[in-house]
C-alpha positions in Angstrom: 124.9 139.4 95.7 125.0 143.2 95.5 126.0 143.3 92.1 122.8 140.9 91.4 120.7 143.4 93.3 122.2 146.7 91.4 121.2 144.9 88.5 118.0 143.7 89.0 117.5 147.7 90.8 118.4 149.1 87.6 116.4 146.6 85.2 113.1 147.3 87.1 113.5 151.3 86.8 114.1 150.6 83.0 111.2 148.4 82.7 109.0 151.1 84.4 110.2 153.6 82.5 109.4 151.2 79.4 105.7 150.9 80.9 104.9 154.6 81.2 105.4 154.9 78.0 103.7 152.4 76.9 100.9 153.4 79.2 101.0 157.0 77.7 100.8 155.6 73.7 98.1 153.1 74.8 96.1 156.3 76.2 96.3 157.6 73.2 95.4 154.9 70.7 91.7 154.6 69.7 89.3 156.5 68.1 89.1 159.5 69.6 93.0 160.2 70.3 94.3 161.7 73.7 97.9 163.9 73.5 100.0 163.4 76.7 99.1 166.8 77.7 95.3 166.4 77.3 95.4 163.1 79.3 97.3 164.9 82.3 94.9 167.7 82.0 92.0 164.9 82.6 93.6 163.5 85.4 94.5 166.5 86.8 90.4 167.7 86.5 90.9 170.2 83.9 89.8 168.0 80.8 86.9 168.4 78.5 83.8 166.3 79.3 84.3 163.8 76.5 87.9 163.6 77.5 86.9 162.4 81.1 85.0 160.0 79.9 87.2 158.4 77.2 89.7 158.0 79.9 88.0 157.1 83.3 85.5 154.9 81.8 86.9 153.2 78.7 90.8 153.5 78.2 92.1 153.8 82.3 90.1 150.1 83.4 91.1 148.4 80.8 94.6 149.3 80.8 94.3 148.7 84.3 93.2 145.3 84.1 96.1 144.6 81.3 98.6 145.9 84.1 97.4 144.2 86.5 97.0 140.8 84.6 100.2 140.7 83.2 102.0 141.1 86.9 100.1 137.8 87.6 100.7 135.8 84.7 104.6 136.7 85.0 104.8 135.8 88.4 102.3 132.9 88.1 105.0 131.2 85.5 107.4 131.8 87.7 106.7 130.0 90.3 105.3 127.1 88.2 109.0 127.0 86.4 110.4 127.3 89.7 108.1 124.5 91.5 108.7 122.0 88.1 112.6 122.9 87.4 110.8 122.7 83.8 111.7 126.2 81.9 108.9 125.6 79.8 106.2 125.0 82.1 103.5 128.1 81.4 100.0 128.5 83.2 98.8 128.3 79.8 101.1 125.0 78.1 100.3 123.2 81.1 96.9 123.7 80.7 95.9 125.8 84.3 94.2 128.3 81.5 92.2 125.5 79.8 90.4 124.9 83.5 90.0 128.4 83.9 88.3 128.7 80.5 86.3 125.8 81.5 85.5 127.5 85.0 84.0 130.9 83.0 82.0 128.5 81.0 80.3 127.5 84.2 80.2 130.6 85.4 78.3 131.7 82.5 75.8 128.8 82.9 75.0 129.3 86.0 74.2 133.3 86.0 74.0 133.7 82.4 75.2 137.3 82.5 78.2 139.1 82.4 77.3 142.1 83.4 75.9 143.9 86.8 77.8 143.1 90.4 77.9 139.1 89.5 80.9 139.8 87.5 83.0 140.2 90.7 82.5 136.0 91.2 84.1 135.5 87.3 87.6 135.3 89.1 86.4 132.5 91.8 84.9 130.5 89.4 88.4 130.4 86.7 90.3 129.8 90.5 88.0 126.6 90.8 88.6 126.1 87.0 92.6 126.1 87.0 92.6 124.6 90.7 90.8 121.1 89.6 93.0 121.0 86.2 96.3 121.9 88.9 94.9 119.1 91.1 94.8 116.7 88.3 98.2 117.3 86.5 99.5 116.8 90.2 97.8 113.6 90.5 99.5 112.3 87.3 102.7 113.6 87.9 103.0 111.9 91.1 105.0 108.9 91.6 104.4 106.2 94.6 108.2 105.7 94.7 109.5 108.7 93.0 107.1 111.2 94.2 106.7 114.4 92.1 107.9 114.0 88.7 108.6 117.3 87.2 109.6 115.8 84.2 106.0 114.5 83.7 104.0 117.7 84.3 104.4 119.3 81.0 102.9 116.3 78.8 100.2 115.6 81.6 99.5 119.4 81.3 98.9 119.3 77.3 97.2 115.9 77.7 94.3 117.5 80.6 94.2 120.9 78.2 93.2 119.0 75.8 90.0 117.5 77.9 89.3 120.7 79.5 89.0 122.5 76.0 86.8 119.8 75.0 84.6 120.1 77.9 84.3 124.2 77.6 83.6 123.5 74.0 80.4 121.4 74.3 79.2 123.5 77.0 80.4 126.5 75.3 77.9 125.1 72.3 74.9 125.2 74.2 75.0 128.9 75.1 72.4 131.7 73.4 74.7 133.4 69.8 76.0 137.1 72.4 77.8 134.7 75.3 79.4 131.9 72.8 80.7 135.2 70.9 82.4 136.1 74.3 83.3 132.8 75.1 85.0 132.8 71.4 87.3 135.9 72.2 87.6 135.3 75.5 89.8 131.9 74.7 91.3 134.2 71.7 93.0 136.1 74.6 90.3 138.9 74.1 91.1 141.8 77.1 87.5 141.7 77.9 87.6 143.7 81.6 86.6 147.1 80.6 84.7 148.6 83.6 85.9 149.7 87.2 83.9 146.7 88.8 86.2 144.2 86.8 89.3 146.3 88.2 88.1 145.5 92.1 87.7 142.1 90.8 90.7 141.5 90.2 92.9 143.7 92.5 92.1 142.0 95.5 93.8 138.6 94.3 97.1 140.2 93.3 97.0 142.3 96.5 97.1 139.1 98.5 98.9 136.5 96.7 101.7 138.9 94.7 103.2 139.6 98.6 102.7 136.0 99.2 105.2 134.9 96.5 107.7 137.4 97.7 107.7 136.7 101.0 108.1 132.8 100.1 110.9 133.3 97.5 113.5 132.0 99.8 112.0 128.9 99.8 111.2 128.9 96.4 114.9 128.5 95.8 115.3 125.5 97.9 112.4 123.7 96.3 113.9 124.8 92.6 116.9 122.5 94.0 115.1 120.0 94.0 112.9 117.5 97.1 115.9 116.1 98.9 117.9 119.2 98.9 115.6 121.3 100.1 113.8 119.2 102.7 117.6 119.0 103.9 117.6 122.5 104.7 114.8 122.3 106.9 111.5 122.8 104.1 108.5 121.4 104.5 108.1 120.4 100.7 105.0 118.9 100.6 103.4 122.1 102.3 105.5 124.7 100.9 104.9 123.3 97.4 100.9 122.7 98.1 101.1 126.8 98.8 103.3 127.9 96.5 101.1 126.1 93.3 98.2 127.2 95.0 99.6 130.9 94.7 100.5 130.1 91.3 97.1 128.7 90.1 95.0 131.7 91.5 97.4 134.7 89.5 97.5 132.6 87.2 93.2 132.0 86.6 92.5 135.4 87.9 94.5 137.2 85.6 92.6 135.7 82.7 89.6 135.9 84.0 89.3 139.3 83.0 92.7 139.5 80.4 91.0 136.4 78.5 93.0 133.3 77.2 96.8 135.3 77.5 99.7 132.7 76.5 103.2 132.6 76.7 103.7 135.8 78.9 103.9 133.1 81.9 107.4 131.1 79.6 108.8 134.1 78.3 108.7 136.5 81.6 110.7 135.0 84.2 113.4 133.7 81.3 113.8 137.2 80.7 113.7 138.0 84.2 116.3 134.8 85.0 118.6 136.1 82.0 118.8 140.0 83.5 119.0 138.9 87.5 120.1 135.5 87.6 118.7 132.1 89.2 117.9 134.3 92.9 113.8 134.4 93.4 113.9 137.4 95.2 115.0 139.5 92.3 113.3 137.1 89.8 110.0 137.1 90.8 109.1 141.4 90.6 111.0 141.4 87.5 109.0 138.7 85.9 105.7 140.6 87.0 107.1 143.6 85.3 108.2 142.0 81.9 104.8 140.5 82.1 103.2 143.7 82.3 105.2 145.2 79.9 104.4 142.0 77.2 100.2 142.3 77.9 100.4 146.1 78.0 102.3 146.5 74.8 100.3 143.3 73.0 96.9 145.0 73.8 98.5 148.0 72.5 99.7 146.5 68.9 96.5 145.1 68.6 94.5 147.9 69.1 96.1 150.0 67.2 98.3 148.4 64.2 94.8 146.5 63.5 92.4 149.9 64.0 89.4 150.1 63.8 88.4 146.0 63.8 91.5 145.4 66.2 92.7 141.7 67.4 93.0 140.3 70.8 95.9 141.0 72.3 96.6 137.0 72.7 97.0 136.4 69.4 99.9 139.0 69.3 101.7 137.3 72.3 100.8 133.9 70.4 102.6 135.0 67.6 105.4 136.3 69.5 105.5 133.8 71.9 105.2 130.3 69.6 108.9 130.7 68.0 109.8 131.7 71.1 108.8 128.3 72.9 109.9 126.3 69.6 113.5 127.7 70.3 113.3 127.2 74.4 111.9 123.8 73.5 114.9 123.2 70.9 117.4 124.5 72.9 116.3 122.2 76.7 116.3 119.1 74.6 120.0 120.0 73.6 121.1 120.7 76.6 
């Protein structure tokens, strides 16, 4: 147990360390370009004018919100691998992300605007998204005899994707040319949360429901041994499993509420995490948030500044990480 602990100590100071410096080439990848000692300078009050506002009002939210995002989407898939006992099961695979997307949609309906203090309801409204496409994969992976059936969660989760992105589409259609442009890179995984006010609408979820998962990894690690065992041991399943995918479901459709349509960071984090700390959620569950931060912060990164000046969405680069990745975790459960 100690040695797990040592380990999982010593992985987290490395993946800090990895994230600072991430953080400081991010900071200085754009247009107007920002040496290490110039951005200390800023934050220290002794920049230039221009400087100030390159960092505190363009480069520090958005960064920010790609920090911030990725600790909830690594966390978020690591409770829903942990709840399913599915290693592939991703907020995004089993389709949480397309009733977020179809949430914003509404969102953006009903106000019409993404701008000005509404934007602070944005992650509500993805919550109500992913909770009614959680709800429904539940529903269909529930067995009268059986009960849950993990096993069915990840086809029912493709299947109710599918009918969520059809949804958002048609609504999607019927919005003016400027918000069905967002809408477009928004589902491209477009790190759209660029203002302070998106920050504080965000940080209040993962203040809340990142302690949350913590304090409940213990009983995570029943539940990942499956019903019977761990209502043997004295869990309440049904409640402890109702919470837990709850928790799961609002990291999961905050974080893209402002990080956009972000795949694969919610597979490939806590299998990382799992491989460097073991099968224990207590030492799982703040590595996977940092591997996750580390994977949006350095994607956002790639795509900003391999791709300058047009740049990409950072989702694209953790699709194109991330798809061989879940071909060869695919490959690999079905042979085992």
């Amino acid at each position: 147990m100690k040695t797990r602990q040592k380990k999982a100590v010593r992985a987290s100071l490395v993946l800090l360390l990895l994230c600072l410096c991430v953080l400081l080439i991010s900071l200085n990848t754009g247009t107007i370009r920002l040496s290490p000692v110039e951005v200390l300078k800023t934050v220290l009050g002794l920049g230039s004018p221009r400087d100030s506002i390159v960092l505190f009002d363009y480069r520090l939210p958005r960064l920010l919100i790609a920090m911030l995002a990725g600790v909830g989407l690594g966390i978020a898939g690591c409770l829903l691998q942990g709840l399913s006992r599915n290693a592939l099961a991703d907020p995004g695979v089993i389709g949480i992300h397309a009733g977020a997307a179809f949430g914003l949609i509404l969102f953006l309906r009903f106000f019409g605007t993404l701008e000005g203090s509404f934007t602070i309801f944005i992650p509500l409204f993805t919550f109500i998204g992913g909770l009614c496409a959680a709800g429904l994969i539940t529903i269909f992976s529930f067995d009268r005899k059986a009960g849950f059936l993990p096993q069915r969660l990840l086809l029912n989760g493709i299947a109710l994707a599918a009918g969520f992105s059809a949804l958002t589409l048609v609504l999607s259609l019927r919005l003016d040319e400027e918000v069905y442009s967002f809408a477009a890179y928004w589902l491209a995984g477009n790190i759209w949360g660029r203002e302070w006010i998106h920050v504080l609408a965000l940080l209040p979820w993962l203040l809340v429901l990142v302690p949350y998962s913590f304090f409940h990894a213990g009983t995570l690690n029943m539940l990942s041994l499956g019903e019977a065992p761990a209502a043997g041991l004295g869990v309440n399943v049904a409640k402890q499993r109702a919470g837990l995918l709850l928790c799961a479901v609002a990291l999961s459709s905050a974080s893209v509420s402002m990080a956009g349509g972000i795949g694969f960071i919610g597979l490939a984090a806590p299998q990382i995490a799992r491989r460097i700390a073991g099968p224990l959620h207590q030492y799982v569950l703040p590595l996977s948030g940092l591997v996750g931060m580390l994977i949006l912060m350095a994607a956002d990164t790639i795509g900003r500044s391999l791709f300058a000046p047009a740049g990409i969405p950072a989702g694209i680069v953790t699709a194109a990480l991330g798809a061989p990745y879940f071909l060869y975790v695919f490959r690999k459960s079905t042979h085992s």
